[in-house]
N, C-alpha and C positions, 0 to 999 in steps of 0.2 A: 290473840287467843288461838290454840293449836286447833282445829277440827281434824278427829278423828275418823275414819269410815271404815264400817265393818262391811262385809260381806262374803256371800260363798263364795265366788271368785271373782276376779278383774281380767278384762278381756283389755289387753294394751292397746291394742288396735295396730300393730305391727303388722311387715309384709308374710314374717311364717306363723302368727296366728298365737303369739303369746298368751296360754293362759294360767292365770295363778288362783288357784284353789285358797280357801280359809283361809281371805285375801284384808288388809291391814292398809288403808290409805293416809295419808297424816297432810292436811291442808295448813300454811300458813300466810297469810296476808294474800289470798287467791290464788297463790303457785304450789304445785303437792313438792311435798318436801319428800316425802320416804313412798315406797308401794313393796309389799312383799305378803310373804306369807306371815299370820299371826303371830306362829310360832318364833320366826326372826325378828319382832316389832321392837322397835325400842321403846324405853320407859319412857310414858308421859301421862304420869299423875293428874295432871290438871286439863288436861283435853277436856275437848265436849266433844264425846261420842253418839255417834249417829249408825244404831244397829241395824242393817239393812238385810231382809232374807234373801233378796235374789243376786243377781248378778250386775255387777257397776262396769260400765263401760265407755269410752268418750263422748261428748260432746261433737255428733258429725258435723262436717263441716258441708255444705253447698254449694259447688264453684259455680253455680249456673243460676240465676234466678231474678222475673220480673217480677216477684211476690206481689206486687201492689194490680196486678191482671185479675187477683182474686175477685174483682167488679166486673169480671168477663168469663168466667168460670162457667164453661159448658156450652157459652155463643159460640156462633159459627161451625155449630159440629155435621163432622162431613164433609167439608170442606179439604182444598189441598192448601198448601200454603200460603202460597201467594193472592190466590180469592182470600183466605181466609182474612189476611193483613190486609185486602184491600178494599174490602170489600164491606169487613166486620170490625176488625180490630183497632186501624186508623182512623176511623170517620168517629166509633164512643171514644177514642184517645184527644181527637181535636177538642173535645168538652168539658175534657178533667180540669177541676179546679184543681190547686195545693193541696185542700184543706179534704178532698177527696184522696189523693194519694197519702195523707198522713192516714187516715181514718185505714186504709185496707191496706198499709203496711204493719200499720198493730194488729190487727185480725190475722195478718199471715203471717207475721213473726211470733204470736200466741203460740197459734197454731202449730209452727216448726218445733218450737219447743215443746209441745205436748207431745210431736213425734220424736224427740232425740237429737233435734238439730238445732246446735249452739250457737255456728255464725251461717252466713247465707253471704255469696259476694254479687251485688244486687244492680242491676243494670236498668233504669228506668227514670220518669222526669220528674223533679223534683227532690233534686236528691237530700236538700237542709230537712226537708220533713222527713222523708223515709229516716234519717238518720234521727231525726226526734223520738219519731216511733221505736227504732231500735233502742235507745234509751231508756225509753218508755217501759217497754218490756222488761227489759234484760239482758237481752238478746247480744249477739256482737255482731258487728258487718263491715264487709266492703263495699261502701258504698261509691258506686263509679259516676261520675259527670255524664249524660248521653251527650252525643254527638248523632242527629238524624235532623236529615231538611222536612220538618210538619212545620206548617202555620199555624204560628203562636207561643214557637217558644226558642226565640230569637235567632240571629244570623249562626254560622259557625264560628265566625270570631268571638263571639257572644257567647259562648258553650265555652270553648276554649278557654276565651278570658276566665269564666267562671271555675271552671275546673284549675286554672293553673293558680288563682286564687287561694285555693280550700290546699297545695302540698304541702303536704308536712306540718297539717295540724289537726291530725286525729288524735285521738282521745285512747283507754285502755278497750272500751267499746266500737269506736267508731274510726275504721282508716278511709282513706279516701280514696279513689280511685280515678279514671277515664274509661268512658265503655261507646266509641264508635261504635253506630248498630252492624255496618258491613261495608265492604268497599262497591258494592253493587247500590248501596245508596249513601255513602259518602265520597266524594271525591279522593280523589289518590293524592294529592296534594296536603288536603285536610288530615287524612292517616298519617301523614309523613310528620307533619306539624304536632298533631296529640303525641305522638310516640315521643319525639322531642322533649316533649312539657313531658309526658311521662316520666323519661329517663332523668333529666332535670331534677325533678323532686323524687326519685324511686317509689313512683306511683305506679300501682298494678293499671297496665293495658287490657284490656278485654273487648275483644270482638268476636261475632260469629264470622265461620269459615264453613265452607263447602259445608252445610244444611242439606241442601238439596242437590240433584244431579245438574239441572240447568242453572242455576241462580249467576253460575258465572259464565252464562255461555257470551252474553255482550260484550265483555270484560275480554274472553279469551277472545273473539271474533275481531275486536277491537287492539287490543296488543301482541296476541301472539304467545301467550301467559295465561297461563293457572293462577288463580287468586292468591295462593300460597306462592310462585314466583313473582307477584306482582309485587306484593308485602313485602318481599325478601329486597324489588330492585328500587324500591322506593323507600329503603330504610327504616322499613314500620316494625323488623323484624331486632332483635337484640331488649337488651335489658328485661324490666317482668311482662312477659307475653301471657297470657290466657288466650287459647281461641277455642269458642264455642262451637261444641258437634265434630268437625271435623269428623263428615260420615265419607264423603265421596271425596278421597285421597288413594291417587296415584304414590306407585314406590317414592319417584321422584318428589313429588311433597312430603313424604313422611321425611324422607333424608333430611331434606332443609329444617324440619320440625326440630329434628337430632340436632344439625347441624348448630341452631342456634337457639338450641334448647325452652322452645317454646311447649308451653303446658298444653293440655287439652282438657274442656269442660267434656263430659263424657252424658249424655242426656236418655238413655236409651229410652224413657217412658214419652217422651215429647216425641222422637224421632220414629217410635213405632205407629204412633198416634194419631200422626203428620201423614205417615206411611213416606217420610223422609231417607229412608234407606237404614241400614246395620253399618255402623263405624268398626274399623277394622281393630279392634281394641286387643286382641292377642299381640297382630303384631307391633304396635305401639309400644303394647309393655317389651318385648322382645326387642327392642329397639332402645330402650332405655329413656323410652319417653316420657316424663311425668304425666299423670294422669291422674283425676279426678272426677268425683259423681254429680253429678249436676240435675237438680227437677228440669229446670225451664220456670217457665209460669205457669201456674195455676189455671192457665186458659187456653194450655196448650200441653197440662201433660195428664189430667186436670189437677195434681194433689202436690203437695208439697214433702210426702213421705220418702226418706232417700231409702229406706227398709223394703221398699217396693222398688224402687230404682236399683239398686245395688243386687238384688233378686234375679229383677228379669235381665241383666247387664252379664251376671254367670250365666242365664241361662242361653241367652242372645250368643253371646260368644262360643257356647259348648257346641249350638248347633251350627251357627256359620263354620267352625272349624271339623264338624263332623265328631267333636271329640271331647268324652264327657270329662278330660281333665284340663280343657283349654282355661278352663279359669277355677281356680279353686275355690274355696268357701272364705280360707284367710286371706286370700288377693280380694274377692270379693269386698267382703268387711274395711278392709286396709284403706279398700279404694273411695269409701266415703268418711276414713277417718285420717290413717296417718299419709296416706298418701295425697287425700286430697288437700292438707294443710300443708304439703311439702308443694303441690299445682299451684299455691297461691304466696308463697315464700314466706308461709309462716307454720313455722318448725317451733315455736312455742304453743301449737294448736295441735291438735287431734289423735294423741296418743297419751295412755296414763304413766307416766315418765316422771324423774325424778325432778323440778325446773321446767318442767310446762305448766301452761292453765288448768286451774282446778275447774273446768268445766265438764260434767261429770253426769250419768245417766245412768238412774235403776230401773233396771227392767224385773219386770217378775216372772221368777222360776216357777214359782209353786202353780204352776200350768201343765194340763199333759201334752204341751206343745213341747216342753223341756226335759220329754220322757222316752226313751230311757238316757242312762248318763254311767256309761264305763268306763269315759276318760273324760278328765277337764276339758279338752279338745271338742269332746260334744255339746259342750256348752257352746261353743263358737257354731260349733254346724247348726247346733238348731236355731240359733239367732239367727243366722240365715236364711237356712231351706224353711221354717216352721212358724218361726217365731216374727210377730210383725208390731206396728208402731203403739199398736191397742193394749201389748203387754207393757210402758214405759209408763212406770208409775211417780218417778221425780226425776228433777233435773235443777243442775245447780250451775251458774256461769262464774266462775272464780269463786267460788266456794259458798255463793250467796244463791238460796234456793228460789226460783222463778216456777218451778212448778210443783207442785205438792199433794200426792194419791190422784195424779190426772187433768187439777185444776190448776191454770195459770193463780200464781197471789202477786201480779201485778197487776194485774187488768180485770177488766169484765166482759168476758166473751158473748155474754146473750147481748150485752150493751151492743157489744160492737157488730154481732152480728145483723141489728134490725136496722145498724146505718149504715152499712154494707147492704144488706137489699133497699133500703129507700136510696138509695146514690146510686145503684148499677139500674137501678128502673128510669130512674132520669137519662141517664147516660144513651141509653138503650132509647131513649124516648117515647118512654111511654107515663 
């Protein structure tokens, strides 16, 4: 069956900010088949039309996210990073059951979708449940194997074995991944080896990188090397790279970034929050870096909204550069849709295209947030500057609707929210 979609316009989610007015979507078998103006639509009699008044626009994508921290949401605040992980973060993580991390990754993958975000590439333990849960919902993900030494969730050969396990047999929903937490608590050895199995099965990599200004100082005192030279001489660096943050980079690391064209999770509301530093993200893109928007987790940015991420990331970047055009409004947007789907090497995600995913997001106009409007193009600005996750009234992942005037119709969010606070009270021990 063809599903048609009306609307006043379609924001492509493109790097110069594609917009098409008395805009004509056409879905078939969850890939959009046609996108244009009404006026150009072609004939199909037999659609089921779905008339929408505001404005349709992608399914973002979040290259960054330990969704299921949402049982940690607001601990440790005040803290800097490393108290916070040591002090707060790992000792409630030593107590998570499975059936805990299945439970608050349906709650945060509701939740993503209520804000406009389709897949999430998800870094955290337990990853067969999170992946349930993303089922569960609707949602899509990349879900990465962790690699981190805590007691109780076995050796790294044991991680590994498990991750290399799971290549090459994700689903239309679910791909799989590897997510070393960092080489300051993985060994350099161990990175060498996931990268491996990564490239092996063309499994996305994901690690955080320079986070913070000291995190690599034992590292460099130790070999003589930048985290980002270390990855580069230990072969962790080629095939699909993500690394996360990448705030505190020298020239010289950005090059290698180019060099072997390694992505960047781009996080600015965790990094402000953390008081983690400003990642140099003009020059990134100026470099021909791929780049993408990333939350974090919920327990460290605290919200899963990339419309507030993608926000303060123009705004971050105008003032480290002094310069109110250092990031525009369609790099902005771009950078949590088609840009971010290009950081994760999936270019059938994050732009409304002819042969991409029908995953797809109404937002509503009829707000004076979307006022005034002299060109299509302001429709883009005010999603931006004006316009935030509280205006997204449906959203569809391949053409199938997961959320409907606000409310998830695959789940029950009050359900899930009262077993979300009975499990983070335990956790917390109390």
């Amino acid at each position: 069956m063809l599903q048609r979609f009306t609307a006043r316009a379609v924001v492509v989610g493109d790097r110069t900010g594609t917009v098409v007015p008395d805009a004509v979507l056409d879905v078939e078998d969850g890939v959009i088949r046609w996108v244009g103006r009404a006026a150009d639509a072609p004939e199909a009699p037999d659609a089921e039309v779905t008339a929408l008044p505001g404005v349709l626009t992608p399914g973002m994508v979040n290259t960054h996210s330990h969704a299921p921290m949402l049982l940690f949401r607001g601990q440790g605040e005040g803290l800097p990073l490393d108290r916070w992980l040591n002090e707060v973060m790992w000792p409630r993580e030593a107590r998570l059951t499975p059936e805990d991390v299945e439970v608050a990754m349906t709650a945060a993958s509701a939740e993503m979708l209520r804000h406009g975000v389709t897949t999430s590439v998800e870094m955290y333990f337990h990853p067969d449940r999170m992946a349930a849960a993303v089922r569960r919902t609707g949602a899509r993900g990349v879900i990465t194997h962790p690699l981190l030494g805590l007691p109780g969730f076995g050796s790294f050969d044991e991680q590994l074995a498990a991750a290399a396990a799971s290549g090459g047999t994700g689903d239309d929903q679910v791909e799989w991944g590897i997510g070393p937490h960092a080489a300051y608590t993985v060994p350099l050895p161990v990175l060498t080896q996931a990268a491996e199995v990564a490239r092996e099965h063309g499994m996305l990599l994901t690690t955080h990188v320079a986070e913070t200004a000291t995190e690599g100082n034992e590292l460099l005192a130790q070999h003589g090397q930048s985290v980002p030279q270390l990855l580069a001489a230990h072969d962790v660096l080629g095939g699909r790279v993500l690394a996360n943050h990448c705030v505190h980079m020298d020239d010289g690391d950005l090059e290698l970034w180019r060099e072997y064209d390694v992505a960047v999770a781009h996080c600015p509301g965790s990094n402000t929050k953390l008081a983690s530093g400003t990642a140099r993200l003009r020059d990134m893109l100026d470099l021909g870096i791929r780049v993408g928007m990333g939350t974090d987790g919920p327990a460290s940015n605290d919200n899963l909204d990339l419309f507030e991420d993608l926000r303060l990331a123009a705004q971050l970047a105008r003032l480290r550069e002094r310069d109110a055009t250092a990031l525009t409004a369609p790099e902005a947007f771009w950078l949590a849709t088609g840009a971010a789907a290009a950081a994760i090497d999936r270019e059938d995600l994050g732009q409304l295209t002819a042969g991409r995913r029908a995953d797809l997001v109404h937002v509503d106009s009829e707000d004076i947030a979307f006022v005034p409007v002299g060109e299509p193009t302001d429709l883009l600005t005010h999603l931006v500057w004006s316009v935030g996750s509280r205006h997204v009234r449906d959203t569809w992942v391949a053409g199938r609707q997961v959320v409907r005037d606000g409310v998830s119709t695959t789940v029950d969010e009050a359900e899930l929210r009262a077993d979300v606070q009975t499990r983070a009270m335990r956790l917390a021990g109390r």
